[in-house]
MARLOLO-967198 format. One record per residue (C-alpha): residue number from 1; residue in three letters; x, y, z. Coordinates in steps of 0.1 Angstrom, whole numbers. Layout:
# residues N
     n   res       x       y       z
   NUM   ALA       X       Y       Z
...
END
This chain:
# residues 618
     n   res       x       y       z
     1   UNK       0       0       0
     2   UNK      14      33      -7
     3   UNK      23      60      20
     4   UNK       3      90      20
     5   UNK      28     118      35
     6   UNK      11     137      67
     7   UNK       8     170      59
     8   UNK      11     179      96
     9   UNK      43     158      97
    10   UNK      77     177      95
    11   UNK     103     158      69
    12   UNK     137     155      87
    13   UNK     152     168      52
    14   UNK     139     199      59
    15   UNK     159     205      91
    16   UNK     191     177      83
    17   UNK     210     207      69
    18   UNK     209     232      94
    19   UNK     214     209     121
    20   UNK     246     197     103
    21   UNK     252     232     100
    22   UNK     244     233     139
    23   UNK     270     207     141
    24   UNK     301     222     125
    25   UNK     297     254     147
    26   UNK     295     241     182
    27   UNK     317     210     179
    28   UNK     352     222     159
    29   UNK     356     252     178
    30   UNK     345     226     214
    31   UNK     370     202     205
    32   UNK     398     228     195
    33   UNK     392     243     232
    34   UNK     396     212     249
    35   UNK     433     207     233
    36   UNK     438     242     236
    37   UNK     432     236     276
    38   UNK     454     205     279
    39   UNK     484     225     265
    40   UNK     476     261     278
    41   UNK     473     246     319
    42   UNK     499     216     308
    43   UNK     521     244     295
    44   UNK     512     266     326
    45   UNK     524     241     349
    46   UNK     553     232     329
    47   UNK     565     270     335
    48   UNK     560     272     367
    49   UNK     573     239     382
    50   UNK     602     231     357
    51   UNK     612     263     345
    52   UNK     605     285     378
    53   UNK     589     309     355
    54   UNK     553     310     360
    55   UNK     532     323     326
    56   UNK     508     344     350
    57   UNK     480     349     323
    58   UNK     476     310     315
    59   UNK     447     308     344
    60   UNK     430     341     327
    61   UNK     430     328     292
    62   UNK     422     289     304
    63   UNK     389     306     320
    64   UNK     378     327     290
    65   UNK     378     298     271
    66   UNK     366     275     295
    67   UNK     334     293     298
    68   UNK     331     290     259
    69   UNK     337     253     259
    70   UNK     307     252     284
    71   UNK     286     268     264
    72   UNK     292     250     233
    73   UNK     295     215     249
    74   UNK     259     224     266
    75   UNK     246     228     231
    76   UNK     264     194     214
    77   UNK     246     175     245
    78   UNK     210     195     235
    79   UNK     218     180     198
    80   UNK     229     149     212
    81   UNK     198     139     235
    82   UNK     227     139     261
    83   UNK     219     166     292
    84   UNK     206     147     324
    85   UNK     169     141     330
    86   UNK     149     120     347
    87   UNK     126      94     330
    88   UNK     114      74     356
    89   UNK      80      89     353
    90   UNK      76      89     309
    91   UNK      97      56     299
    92   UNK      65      37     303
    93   UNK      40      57     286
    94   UNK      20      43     254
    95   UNK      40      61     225
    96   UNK      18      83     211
    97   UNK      15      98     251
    98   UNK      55     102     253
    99   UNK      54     118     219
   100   UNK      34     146     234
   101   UNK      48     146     265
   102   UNK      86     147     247
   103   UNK      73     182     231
   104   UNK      58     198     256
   105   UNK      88     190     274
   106   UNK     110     207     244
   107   UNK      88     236     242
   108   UNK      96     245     281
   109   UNK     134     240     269
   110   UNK     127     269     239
   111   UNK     108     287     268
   112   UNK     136     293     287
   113   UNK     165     295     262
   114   UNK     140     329     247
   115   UNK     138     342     282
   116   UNK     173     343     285
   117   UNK     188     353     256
   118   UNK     176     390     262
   119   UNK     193     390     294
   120   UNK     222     376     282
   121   UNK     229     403     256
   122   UNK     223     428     279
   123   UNK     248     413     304
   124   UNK     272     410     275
   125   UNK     274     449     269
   126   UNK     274     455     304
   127   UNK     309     439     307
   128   UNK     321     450     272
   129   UNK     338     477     294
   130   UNK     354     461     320
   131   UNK     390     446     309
   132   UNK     404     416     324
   133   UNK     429     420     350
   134   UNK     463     404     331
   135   UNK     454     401     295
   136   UNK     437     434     295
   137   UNK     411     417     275
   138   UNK     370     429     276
   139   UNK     353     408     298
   140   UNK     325     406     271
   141   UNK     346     380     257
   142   UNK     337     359     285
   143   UNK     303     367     292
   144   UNK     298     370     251
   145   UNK     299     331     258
   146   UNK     267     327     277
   147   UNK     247     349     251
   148   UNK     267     328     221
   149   UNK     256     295     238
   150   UNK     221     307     246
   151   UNK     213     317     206
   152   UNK     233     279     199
   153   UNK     211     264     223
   154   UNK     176     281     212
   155   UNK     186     271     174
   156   UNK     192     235     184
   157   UNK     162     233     205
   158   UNK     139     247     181
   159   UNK     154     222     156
   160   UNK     152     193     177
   161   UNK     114     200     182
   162   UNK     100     204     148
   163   UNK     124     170     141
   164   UNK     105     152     162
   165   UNK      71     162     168
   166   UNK      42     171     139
   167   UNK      31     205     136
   168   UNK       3     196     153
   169   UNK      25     190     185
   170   UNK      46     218     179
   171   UNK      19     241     176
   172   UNK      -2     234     205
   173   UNK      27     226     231
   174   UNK      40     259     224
   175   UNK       8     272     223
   176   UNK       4     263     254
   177   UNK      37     274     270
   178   UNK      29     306     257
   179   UNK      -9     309     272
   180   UNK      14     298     302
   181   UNK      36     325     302
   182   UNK      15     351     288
   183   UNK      -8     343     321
   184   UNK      18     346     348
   185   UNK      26     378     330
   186   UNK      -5     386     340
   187   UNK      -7     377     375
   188   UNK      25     393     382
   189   UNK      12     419     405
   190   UNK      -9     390     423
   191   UNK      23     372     426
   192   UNK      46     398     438
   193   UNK      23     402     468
   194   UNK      25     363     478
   195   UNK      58     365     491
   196   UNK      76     335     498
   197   UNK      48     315     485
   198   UNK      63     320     451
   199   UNK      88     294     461
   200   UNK      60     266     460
   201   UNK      52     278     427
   202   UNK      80     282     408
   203   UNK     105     259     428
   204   UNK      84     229     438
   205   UNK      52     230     413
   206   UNK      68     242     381
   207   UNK     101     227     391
   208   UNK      91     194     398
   209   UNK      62     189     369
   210   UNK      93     199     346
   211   UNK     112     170     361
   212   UNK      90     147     359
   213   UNK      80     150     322
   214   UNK     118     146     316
   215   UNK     129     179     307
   216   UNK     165     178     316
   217   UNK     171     191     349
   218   UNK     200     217     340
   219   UNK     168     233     318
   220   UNK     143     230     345
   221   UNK     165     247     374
   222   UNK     169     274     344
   223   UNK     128     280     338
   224   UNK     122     276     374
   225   UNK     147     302     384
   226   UNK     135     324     351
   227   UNK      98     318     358
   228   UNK     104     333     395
   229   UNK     124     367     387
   230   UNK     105     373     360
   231   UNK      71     369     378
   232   UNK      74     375     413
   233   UNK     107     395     420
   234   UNK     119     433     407
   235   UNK     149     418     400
   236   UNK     169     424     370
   237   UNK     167     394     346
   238   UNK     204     403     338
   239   UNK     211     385     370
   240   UNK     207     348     354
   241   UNK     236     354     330
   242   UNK     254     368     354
   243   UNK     248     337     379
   244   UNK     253     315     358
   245   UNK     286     330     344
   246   UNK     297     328     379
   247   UNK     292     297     383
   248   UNK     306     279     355
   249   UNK     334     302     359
   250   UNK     356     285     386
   251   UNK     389     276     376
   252   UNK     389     244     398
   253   UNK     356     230     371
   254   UNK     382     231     344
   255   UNK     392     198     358
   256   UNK     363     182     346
   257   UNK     364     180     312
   258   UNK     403     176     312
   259   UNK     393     142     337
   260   UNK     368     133     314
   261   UNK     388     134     285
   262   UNK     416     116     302
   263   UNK     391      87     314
   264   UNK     387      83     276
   265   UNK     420      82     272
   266   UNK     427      52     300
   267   UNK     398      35     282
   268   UNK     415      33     247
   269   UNK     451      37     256
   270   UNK     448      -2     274
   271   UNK     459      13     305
   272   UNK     424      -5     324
   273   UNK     426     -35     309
   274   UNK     464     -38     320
   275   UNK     453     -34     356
   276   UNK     425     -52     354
   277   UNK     447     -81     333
   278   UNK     470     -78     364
   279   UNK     444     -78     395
   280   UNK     428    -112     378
   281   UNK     461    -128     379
   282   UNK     463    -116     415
   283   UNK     433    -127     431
   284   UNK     414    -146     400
   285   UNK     417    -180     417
   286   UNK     400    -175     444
   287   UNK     358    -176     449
   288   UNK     347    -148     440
   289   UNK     377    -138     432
   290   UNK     363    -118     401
   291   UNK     339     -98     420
   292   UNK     364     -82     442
   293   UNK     385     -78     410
   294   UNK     359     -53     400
   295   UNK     357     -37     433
   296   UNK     391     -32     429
   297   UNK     391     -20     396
   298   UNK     364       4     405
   299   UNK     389      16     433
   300   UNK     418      21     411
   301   UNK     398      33     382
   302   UNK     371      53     399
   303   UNK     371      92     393
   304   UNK     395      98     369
   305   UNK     368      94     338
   306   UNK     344     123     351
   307   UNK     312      99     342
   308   UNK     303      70     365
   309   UNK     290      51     332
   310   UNK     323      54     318
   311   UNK     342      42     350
   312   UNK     316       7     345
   313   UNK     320       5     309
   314   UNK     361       2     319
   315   UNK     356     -26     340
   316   UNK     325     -43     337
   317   UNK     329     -59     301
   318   UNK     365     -74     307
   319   UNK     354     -93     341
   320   UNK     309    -105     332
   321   UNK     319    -130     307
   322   UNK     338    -149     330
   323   UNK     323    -143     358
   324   UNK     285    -158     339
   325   UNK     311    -188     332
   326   UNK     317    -190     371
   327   UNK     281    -191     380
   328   UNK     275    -153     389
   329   UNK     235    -146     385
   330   UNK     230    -118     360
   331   UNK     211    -100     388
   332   UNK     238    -103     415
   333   UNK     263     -88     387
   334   UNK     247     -59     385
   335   UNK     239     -52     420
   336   UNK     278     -53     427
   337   UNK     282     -30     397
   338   UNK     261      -5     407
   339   UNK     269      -9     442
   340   UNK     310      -4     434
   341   UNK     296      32     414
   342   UNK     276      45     444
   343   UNK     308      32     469
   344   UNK     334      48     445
   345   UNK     319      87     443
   346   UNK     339      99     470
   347   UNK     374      82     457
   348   UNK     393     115     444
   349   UNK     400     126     416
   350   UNK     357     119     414
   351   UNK     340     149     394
   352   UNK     320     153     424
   353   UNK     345     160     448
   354   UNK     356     189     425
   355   UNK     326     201     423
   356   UNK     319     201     458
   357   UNK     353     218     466
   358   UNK     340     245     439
   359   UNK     307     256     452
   360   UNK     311     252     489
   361   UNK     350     267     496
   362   UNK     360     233     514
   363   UNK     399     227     503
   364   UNK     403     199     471
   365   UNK     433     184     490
   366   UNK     417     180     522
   367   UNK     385     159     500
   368   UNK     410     140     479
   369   UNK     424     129     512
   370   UNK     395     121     530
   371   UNK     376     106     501
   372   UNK     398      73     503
   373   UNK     388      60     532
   374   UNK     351      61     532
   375   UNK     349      41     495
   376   UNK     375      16     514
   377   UNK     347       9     544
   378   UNK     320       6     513
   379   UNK     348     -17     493
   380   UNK     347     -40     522
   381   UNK     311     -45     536
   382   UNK     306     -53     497
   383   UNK     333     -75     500
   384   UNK     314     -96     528
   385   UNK     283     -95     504
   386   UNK     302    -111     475
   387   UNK     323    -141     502
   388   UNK     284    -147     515
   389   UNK     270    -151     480
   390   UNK     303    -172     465
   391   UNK     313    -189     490
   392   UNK     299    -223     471
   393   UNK     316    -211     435
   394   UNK     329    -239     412
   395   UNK     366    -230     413
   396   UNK     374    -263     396
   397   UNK     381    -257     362
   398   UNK     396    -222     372
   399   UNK     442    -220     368
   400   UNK     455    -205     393
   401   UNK     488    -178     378
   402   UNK     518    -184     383
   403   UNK     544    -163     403
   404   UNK     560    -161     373
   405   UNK     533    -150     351
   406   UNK     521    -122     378
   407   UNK     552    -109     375
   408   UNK     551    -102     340
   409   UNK     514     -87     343
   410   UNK     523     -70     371
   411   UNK     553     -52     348
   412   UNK     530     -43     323
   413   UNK     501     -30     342
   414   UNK     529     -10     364
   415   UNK     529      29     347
   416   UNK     487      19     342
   417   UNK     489      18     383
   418   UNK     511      46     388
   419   UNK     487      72     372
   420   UNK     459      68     400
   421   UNK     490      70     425
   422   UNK     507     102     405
   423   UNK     473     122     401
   424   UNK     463     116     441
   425   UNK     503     119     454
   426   UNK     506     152     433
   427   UNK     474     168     445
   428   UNK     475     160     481
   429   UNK     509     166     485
   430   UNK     507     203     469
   431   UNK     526     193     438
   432   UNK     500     206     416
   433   UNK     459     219     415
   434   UNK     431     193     401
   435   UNK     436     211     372
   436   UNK     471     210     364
   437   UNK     470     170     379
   438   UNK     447     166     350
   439   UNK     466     178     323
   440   UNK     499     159     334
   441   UNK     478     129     337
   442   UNK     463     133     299
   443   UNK     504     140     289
   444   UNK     516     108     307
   445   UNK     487      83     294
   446   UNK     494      94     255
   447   UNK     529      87     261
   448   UNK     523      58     278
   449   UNK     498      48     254
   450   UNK     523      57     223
   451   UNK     548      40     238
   452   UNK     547      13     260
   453   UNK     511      -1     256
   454   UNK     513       3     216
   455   UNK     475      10     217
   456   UNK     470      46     206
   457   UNK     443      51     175
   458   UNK     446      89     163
   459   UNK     412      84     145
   460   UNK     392      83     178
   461   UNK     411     115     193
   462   UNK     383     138     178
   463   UNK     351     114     188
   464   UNK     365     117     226
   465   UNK     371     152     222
   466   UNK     336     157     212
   467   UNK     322     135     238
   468   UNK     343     151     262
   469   UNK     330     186     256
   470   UNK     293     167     255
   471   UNK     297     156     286
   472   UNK     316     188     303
   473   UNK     288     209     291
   474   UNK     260     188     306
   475   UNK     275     191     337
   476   UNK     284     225     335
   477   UNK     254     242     326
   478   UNK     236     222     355
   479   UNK     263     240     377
   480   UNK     254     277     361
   481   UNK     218     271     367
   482   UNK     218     259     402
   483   UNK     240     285     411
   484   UNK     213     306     398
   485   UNK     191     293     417
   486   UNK     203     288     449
   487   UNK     209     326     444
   488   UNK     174     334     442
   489   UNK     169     310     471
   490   UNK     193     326     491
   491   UNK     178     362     480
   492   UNK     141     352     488
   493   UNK     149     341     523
   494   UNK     147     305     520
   495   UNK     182     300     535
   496   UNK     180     314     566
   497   UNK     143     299     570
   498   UNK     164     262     561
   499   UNK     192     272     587
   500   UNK     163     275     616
   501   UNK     150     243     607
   502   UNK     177     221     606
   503   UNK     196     234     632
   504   UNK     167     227     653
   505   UNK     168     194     643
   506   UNK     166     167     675
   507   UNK     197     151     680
   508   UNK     222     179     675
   509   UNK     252     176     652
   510   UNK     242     133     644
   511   UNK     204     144     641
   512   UNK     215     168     611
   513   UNK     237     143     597
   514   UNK     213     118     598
   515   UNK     186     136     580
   516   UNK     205     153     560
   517   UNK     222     118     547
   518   UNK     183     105     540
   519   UNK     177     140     519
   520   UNK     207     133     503
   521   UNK     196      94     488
   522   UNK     161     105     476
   523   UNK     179     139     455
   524   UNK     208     115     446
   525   UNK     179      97     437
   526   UNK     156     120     416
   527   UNK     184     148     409
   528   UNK     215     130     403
   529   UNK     249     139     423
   530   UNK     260     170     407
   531   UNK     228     188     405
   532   UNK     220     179     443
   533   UNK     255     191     452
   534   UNK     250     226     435
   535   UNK     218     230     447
   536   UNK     216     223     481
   537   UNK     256     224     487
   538   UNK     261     261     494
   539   UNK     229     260     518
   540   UNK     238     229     540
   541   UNK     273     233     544
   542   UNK     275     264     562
   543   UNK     246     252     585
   544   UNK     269     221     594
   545   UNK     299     243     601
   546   UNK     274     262     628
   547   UNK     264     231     646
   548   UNK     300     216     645
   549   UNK     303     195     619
   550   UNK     335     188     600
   551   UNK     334     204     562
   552   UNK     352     173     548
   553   UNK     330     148     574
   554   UNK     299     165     564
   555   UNK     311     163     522
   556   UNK     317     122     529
   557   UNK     283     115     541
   558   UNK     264     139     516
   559   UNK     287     126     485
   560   UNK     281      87     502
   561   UNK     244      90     505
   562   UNK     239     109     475
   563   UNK     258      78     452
   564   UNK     234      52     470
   565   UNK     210      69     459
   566   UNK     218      74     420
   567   UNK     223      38     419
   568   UNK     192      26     441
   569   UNK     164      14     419
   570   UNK     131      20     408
   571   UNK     140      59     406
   572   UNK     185      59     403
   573   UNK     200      66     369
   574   UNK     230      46     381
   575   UNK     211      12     385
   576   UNK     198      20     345
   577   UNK     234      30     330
   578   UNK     245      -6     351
   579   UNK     219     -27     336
   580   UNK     228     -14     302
   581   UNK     262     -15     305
   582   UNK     257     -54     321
   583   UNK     232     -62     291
   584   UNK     207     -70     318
   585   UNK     169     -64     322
   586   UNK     164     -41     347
   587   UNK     141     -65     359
   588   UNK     159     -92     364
   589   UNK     183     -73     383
   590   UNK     161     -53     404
   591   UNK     157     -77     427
   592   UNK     188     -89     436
   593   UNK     205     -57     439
   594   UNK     191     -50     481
   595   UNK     220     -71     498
   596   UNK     246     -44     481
   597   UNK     225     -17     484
   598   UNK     220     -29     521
   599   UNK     257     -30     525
   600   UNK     262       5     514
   601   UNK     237      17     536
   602   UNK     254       1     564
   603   UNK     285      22     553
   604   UNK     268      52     550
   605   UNK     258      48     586
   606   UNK     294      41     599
   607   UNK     307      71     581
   608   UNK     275      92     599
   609   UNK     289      76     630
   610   UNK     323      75     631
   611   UNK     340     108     619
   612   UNK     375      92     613
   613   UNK     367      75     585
   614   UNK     364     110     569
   615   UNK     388     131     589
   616   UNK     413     107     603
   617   UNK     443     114     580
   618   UNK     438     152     571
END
């Protein structure tokens, strides 16, 4: 039968050339920033350690472009599907449903990207003046950034939307969004008299129905945080750019897409695989002995990638074949994978940690060193999870290595396991920032790749690049709008009202541990780490400081509860990106994941407990 074309259908044709279009714009010049990074910070530190001549305006050029790279990664991840969200709540709905729901959902994305472009020009003359403090350069190159990426963002949103819906759906969810917006417009003076009221509105209501639907949550925080200054404050709007700007603007973040980039790097490089190679000739042999391979691996390799998915995808692949040999349940694998991501988010150099650092003032060194300790009490309750469930294993047909032949692996997995000891040695012991770790840790893995591993394919440099600065902007952006919001959060009130409630929580200092490790599982839960951290991170920690709780104690426990829940199902991103990385039904492995989980909740209490698991060695 033939086809009859919808006339209320849009023909990807009609859009394929300006999205390519799209494409060429955002990710040359992203990928071109990120080497342009590596050797401006690498050559920075270079200078300054070797040659006793620090270049002083490397940190002022690295954060001009830094904010650029945001920008433009923020939009390759709009193009790419790839900026968090939640879909808990739509993965389930009848197609034609999640069709709708998908543009609606788009349409509060275009709402908010048109809201603040405005803004964002007029913050970008306002700083056309000012001149950077070394360079001399105007500082409307780097807030020029934020209006740049804005336009980027509204062009690839709007493109995304009439891709994938009909006209029909384009034209009544925006429509609607518009009836939406033209009526708060109109209630303005209603609102303005509500007070703190307005926080319901705009920061539970709209904030959490945006959520929900799956609009991604960097997004969200934006439209909720728009939605509120434009409608209920007498605010200038100019203050979103300038939040966000702020925001995204700490040098310290510049560590995440360098880590990111470098994770890729240990990935194709065969630096993982050597330790792994090397850690089953250690303890193969034994029952089990697979399982706490991959705890292992998870310790060793944890952080450095920037992307907990990645970190799995490592690991996870090299050690489930065998281990489905050995008897392992599907279901069991899984929970021990997602169990060794949630245990393995406070093991430095983790993306979190910097991010913490960032947004709350607590010192990088002080979290990288007390970060070890707490995934080591989570390594080992794990442990006792995986003796209990292998203690029967049919080791029969397994050969045990031979000195001999863990020797030789151990050789060649050697400069693999020095990079995890060089990157936390060189930070803690004031060698050199995050940052500058970072770069000297992408230097040392190309070499090593290049020349001792032999493993080095030049033809996947720019595909890493490109999911680097993907991935760099998804985070980022979440960071700029957060920061946003917890401004206006701050502004309206809301903090000091938080600081009289929790520090009248019962039980003192544990009492405001221990609720705010639950708060921390269900946002780890329906947020994911970094936007929980952002959020709520520059409200909490001062409130723990005034009823006398260590920084670094109170980062362990928030970071800890906050990775249990990102990989505890039915609502945890982390127990999804497991499954799919495992190849296994969610399903299937929902039910067997609660002895893991258990065990991590049991850490998480010991580290609420017992402060020295946190702040013994600083």
């Amino acid at each position: 039968m033939e086809h009859t074309a919808d006339p209320l259908e849009i023909s990807p044709s009609s859009t394929r050339w300006f999205d390519r279009l799209l494409g060429w714009v955002t990710e040359v010049p992203a990928a071109a920033i990120v080497v342009a990074e590596i050797f401006i910070l690498g050559g920075g530190a270079f200078a300054r350690y070797a040659l006793h001549a620090p270049l002083t305006w490397t940190d002022e050029l690295a954060s001009i472009l830094f904010l650029w790279l945001a920008m433009l990664g923020s939009c390759i991840a709009l193009r790419r599907a790839a900026h968090m969200h939640l879909t808990t709540f739509v993965k389930d709905l009848v197609p034609n449903t999640r069709a709708w729901v998908d543009a609606l959902g788009m349409s509060l994305v275009v709402a908010f990207l048109v809201m603040l472009c405005v803004p964002a020009w007029e913050h970008w003359h306002e700083e056309i003046e000012v001149s950077t403090p070394v360079l001399g350069l105007s500082e409307g190159w780097r807030a020029g950034a934020v209006f740049a990426g804005a336009v980027l963002m509204l062009a690839t949103a709007v493109t995304r939307w009439v891709e994938n819906a009909s006209w029909k759906q384009v034209a009544l969810t925006g429509g609607a969004v518009a009836l939406g917006g033209a009526a708060l417009w109109l209630l303005t003076p209603v609102l303005s008299s509500l007070g703190n009221i307005n926080l319901v509105i705009f920061f539970l209501v709209m904030l959490v129905s945006c959520i929900v639907m799956g609009v991604p949550i960097a997004f969200a925080f934006g439209l909720a945080t728009m939605s509120y200054l434009a409608f209920s404050t007498t605010n200038p709007m100019s203050i979103m750019p300038n939040r966000m700007q702020e925001g995204m603007s700490h040098l310290i973040l510049l560590a995440v897409p360098l880590f990111v980039f470098l994770g890729a790097l240990i990935e194709m490089t065969g630096l993982a695989r050597a330790m792994i190679n090397f850690l089953v000739g250690l303890i193969g042999h034994v029952r089990g002995g697979l399982q706490y391979v991959l705890l292992g691996a998870m310790y060793i390799v944890s952080g450095i990638s920037g992307a907990k998915a990645a970190d799995m995808a490592a690991v996870a692949p090299a050690l489930f074949p065998e281990m489905k040999k050995r008897g392992s349940k599907d279901g069991d694998l899984i929970g021990l994978l997602s169990a060794s991501g949630a245990m393995s988010e406070t093991i430095p150099p983790s993306i979190v940690l910097i991010t913490v650092g960032s947004v709350t003032g607590v010192s990088i060194t002080a979290l990288f060193i007390g970060g070890l300790m707490p995934a080591v009490v989570g390594l080992l309750l794990m442990a006792i999870v995986v003796w209990w469930q292998t203690r029967r294993e049919d080791m029969s047909g397994v050969k045990r290595a031979s000195g001999k032949e863990i020797g030789k692996l151990l050789l060649v997995s050697l400069p693999a396991l020095l990079l995890p000891v060089i990157i936390r040695t060189a930070v803690v012991e004031g060698v050199a920032t995050a940052t500058e770790v970072s770069t000297i840790g992408v230097f040392y893995t190309v070499l090593a790749g290049i020349f001792i591993y032999r493993q080095f394919d030049w033809r996947r440099i720019y595909p890493m690049l490109l999911d680097t600065a993907s991935l760099s902007g998804a985070i980022l952006l979440i960071v700029g709008c957060a920061t946003a919001m917890a401004w206006a959060l701050t502004q309206s009130g809301f903090a000091q009202d938080l600081v009289k409630i929790m520090t009248a929580v019962p039980g003192g200092k544990l009492g405001f541990l221990l609720v705010s490790a639950l708060a921390f599982v269900v946002l780890g839960s329906l947020l994911e780490g970094i936007p929980a951290i952002v959020l709520f991170g520059p409200l909490l920690f001062p409130i723990a400081k005034l009823v006398g709780v260590n920084e670094v104690h109170y980062a362990m426990v928030v970071i800890f509860a906050m990775g249990l829940g990102l990989f505890a199902p039915p609502f945890g991103v982390g127990f999804y990106a497991a499954c799919a990385i495992g190849r296994v039904s969610p399903d299937v492995a929902m039910p067997r994941v609660w002895p893991h989980m258990a065990a991590l909740f049991v850490a998480l209490l010991l580290l609420v407990f017992v402060p020295w698991f946190s702040i013994g060695f600083l």
